[in-house]
C-alpha positions as CSV (number, residue, x, y, z in Angstrom):
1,X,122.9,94.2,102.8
2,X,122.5,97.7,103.8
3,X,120.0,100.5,102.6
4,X,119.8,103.5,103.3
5,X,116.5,106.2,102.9
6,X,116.0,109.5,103.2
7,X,112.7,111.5,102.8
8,X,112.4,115.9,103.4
9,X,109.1,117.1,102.5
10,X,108.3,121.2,102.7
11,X,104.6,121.9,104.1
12,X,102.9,125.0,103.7
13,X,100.3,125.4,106.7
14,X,97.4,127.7,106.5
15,X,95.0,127.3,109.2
16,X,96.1,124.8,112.7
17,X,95.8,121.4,111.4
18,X,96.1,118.1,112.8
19,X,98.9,116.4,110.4
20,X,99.6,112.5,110.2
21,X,102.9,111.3,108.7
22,X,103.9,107.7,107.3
23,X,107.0,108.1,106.2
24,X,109.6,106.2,108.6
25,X,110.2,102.4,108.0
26,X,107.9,100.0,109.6
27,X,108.4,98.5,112.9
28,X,110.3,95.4,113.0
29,X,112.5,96.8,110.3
30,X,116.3,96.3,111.5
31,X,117.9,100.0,111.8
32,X,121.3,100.9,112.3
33,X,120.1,104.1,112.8
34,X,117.3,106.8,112.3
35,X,116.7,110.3,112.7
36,X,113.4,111.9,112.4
37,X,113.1,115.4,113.0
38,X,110.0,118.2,112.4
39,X,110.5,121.5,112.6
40,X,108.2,124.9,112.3
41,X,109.7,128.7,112.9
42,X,113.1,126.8,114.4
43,X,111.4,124.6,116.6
44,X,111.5,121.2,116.8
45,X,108.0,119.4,117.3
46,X,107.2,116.4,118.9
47,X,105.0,113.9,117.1
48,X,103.2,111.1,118.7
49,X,103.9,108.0,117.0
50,X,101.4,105.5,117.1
51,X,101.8,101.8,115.7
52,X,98.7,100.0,113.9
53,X,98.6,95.9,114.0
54,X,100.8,95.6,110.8
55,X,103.6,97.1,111.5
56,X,103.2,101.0,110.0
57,X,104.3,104.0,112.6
58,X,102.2,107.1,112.3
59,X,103.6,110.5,113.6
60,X,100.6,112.4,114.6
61,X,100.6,116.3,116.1
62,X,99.3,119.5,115.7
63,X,100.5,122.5,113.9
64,X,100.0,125.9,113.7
65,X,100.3,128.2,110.3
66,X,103.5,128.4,109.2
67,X,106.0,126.4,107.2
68,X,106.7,122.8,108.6
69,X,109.7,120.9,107.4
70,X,110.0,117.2,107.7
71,X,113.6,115.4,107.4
72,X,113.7,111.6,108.0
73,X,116.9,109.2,107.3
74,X,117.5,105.9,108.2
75,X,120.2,103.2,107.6
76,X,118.3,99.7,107.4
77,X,120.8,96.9,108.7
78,X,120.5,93.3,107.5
79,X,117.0,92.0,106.3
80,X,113.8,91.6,108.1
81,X,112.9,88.8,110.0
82,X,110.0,86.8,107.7
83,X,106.4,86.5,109.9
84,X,103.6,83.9,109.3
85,X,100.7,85.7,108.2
86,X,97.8,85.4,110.7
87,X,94.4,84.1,110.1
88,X,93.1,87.9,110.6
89,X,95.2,89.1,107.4
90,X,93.8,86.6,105.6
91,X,90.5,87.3,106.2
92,X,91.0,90.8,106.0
93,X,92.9,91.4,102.9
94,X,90.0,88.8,101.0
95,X,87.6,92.0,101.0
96,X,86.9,94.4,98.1
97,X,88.2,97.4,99.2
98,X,87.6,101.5,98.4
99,X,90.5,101.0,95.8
100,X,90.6,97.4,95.1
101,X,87.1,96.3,94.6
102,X,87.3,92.9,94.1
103,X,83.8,92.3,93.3
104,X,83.5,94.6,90.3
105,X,86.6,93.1,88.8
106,X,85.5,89.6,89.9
107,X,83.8,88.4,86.2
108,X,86.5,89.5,84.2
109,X,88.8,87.6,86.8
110,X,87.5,84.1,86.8
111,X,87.4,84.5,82.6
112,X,91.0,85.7,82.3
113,X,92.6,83.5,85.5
114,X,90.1,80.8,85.8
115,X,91.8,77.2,86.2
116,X,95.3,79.1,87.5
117,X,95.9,78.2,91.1
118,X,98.9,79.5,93.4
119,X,102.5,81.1,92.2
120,X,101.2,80.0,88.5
121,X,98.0,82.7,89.9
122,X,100.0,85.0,90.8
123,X,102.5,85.4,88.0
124,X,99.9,85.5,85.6
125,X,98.0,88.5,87.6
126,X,101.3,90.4,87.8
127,X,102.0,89.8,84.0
128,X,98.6,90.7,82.7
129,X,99.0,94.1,84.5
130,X,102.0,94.6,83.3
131,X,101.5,94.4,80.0
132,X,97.8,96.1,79.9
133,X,98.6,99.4,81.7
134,X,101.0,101.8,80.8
135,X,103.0,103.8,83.5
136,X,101.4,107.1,82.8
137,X,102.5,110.2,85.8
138,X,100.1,112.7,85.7
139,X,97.1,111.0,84.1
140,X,95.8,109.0,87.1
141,X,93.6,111.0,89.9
142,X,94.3,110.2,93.8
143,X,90.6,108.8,93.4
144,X,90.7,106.2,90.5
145,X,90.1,102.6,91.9
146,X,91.5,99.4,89.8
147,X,88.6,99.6,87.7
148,X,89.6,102.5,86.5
149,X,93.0,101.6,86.0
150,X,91.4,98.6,84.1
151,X,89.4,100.5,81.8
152,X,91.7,103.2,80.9
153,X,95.1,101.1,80.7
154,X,97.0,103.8,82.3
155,X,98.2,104.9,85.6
156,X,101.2,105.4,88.6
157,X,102.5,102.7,90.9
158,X,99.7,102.7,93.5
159,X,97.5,102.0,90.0
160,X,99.6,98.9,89.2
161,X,99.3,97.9,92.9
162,X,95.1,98.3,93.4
163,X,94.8,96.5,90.0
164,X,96.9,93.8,90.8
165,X,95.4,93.2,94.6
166,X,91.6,93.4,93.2
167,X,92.3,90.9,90.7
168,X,94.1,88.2,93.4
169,X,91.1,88.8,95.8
170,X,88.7,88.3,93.1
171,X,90.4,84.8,92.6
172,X,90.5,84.5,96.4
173,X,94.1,85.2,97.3
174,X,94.4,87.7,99.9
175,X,96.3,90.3,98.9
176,X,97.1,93.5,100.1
177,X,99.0,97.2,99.3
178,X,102.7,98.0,101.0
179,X,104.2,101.9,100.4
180,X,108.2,101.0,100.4
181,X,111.3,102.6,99.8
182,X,112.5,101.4,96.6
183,X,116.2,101.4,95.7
184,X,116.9,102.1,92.1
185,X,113.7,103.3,91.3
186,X,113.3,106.3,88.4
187,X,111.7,108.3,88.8
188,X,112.8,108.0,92.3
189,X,109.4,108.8,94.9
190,X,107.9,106.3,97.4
191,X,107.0,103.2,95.8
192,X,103.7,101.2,95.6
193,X,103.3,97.5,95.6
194,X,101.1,94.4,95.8
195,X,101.7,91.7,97.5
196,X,100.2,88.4,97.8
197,X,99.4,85.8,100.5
198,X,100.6,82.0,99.4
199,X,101.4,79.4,101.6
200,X,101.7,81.0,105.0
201,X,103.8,84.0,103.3
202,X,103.4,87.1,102.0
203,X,105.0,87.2,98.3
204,X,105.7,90.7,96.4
205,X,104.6,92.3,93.3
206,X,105.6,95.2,91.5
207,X,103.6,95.1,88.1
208,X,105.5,98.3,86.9
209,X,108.7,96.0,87.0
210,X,110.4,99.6,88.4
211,X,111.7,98.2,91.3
212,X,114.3,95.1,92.2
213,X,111.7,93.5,94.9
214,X,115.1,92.4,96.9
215,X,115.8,96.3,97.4
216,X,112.5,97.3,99.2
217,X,111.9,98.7,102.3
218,X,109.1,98.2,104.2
219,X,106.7,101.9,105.0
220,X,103.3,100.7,105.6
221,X,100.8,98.2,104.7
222,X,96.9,98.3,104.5
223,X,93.9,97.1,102.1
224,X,94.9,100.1,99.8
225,X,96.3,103.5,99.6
226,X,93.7,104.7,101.7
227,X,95.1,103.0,104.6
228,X,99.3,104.0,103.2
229,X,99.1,107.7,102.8
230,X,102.3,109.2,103.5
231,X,100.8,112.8,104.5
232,X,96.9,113.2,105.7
233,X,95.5,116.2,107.7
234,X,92.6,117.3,108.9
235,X,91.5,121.1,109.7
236,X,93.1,123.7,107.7
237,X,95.1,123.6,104.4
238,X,97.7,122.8,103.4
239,X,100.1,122.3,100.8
240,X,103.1,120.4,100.0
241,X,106.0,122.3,98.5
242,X,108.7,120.3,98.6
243,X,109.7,116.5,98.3
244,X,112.8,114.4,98.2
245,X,112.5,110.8,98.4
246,X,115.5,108.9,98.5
247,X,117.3,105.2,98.8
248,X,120.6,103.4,98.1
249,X,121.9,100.1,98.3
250,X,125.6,100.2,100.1
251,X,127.9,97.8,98.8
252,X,130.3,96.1,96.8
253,X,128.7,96.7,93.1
254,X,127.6,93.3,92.5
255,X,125.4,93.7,95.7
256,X,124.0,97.0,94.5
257,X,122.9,95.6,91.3
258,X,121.0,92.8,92.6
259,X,119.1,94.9,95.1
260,X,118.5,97.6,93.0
261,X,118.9,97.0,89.3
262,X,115.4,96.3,88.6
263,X,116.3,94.4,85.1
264,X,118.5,91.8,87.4
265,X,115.0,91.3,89.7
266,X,114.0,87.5,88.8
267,X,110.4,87.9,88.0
268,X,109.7,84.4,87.7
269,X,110.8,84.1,91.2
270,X,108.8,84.5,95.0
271,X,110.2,87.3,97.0
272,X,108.8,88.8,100.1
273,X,109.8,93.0,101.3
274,X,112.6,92.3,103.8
């Protein structure tokens, strides 16, 4: 199966900046090939890319004022090699974090999931968010935690996500938060999921059921958002004018479908991001 992505965002610079992107896909992802170029006043720039311990690239560099345009595509080949998960992921993705605090959700956990154990767990997490929140754009803030998302019922993808992770952890499933390109989506944007850590392997959720899981590709992962933002930086402003997110599934059609129909995605079923 190939996919292929393609981001361009449009960034308005006032004041030299130090600017961190995360918007190529992971290491360990199988490209055919990729193309990544940054560009300010008809030069090209030259990022420093820097690799954390799961797998996300960070493009790193300074900028002066000006307008800064990024272009990234990439042609994913094949599917990702499956990896154990370590004993450090485990251990790490058991903690509340500043998104998915565990331990303020951890009460109302144990009463609605108490006596569930494994991939029964884990569905019922994933459909209890499901049908409690509404996909609402433009009524969540970039600050809201799970327990927000709990107590209003509304929110975006990276809502669906933090829910979904505080819950698992509050039943003492690591889980943890994965940015993706996600074929098929609408509205089409950089995706947010869960995922979950069960028997040596890590399984993946999409509450929002926007996405066929089989069609995701891998950006970054961390505890939450906070550690998956596609665009940070630190010294002057800036502003983002632009943004095209893209990604396809090449193929015969029956191929396409099943990678990025999301009504043909198996819910019932355990699917890791490859």
């Amino acid at each position: 199966m190939q996919r292929i992505v393609r981001a361009e965002l449009d960034l308005r610079i006032e004041g030299a900046l130090d600017l961190i992107l995360a918007v190529t896909v992971a290491a360990g992802v199988s490209r055919d090939s990729e193309e990544f170029v940054l560009r300010q006043g008809g030069v090209d720039l030259t990022p420093t890319e820097l690799t954390d311990a799961s797998g996300t690239r960070l493009h790193r560099l300074h900028v002066e004022p000006g307008l800064v345009t990024v272009t990234y595509a990439a042609t994913v080949g094949g599917q990702t090699e499956m990896i154990d998960a370590t004993a450090l992921e485990t251990a790490v993705y058991l903690r509340p974090s500043r998104y998915a605090p565990s331990d303020a959700v951890f009460s109302q956990a144990r009463r609605l999931f108490g006596g569930l154990r494994g991939a029964d767990l884990i569905s019922a997490v994933e459909q209890y968010v499901f049908d409690t929140v509404t996909y609402s754009p433009g009524l969540s803030h970039g600050t809201d935690s799970a327990v927000n998302t709990l107590a209003t019922g509304q929110g975006v993808c990276r809502d669906y996500a933090h829910l979904v992770i505080a819950l698992l952890r509050a039943m003492d499933v690591p889980a943890r938060y994965a940015a993706c390109y996600a074929p098929g989506l609408v509205p089409m944007d950089f995706h947010a999921v869960a995922e979950a850590y069960l028997d040596g392997q890590w399984w993946v959720l999409d509450a929002t059921r926007l996405s066929n899981r089989r069609g995701l590709v891998r950006i970054a992962t961390g505890r939450d958002a906070a550690d998956c933002a596609f665009l940070s930086s630190y010294g002057g402003d800036l502003a983002l004018t632009r943004m095209v997110v893209d990604a396809q599934v090449m193929g015969e059609p029956e191929v396409i479908d099943a990678a990025s129909d999301p009504t043909a995605d198996d819910r019932s079923a355990l699917v890791a991001i490859r």
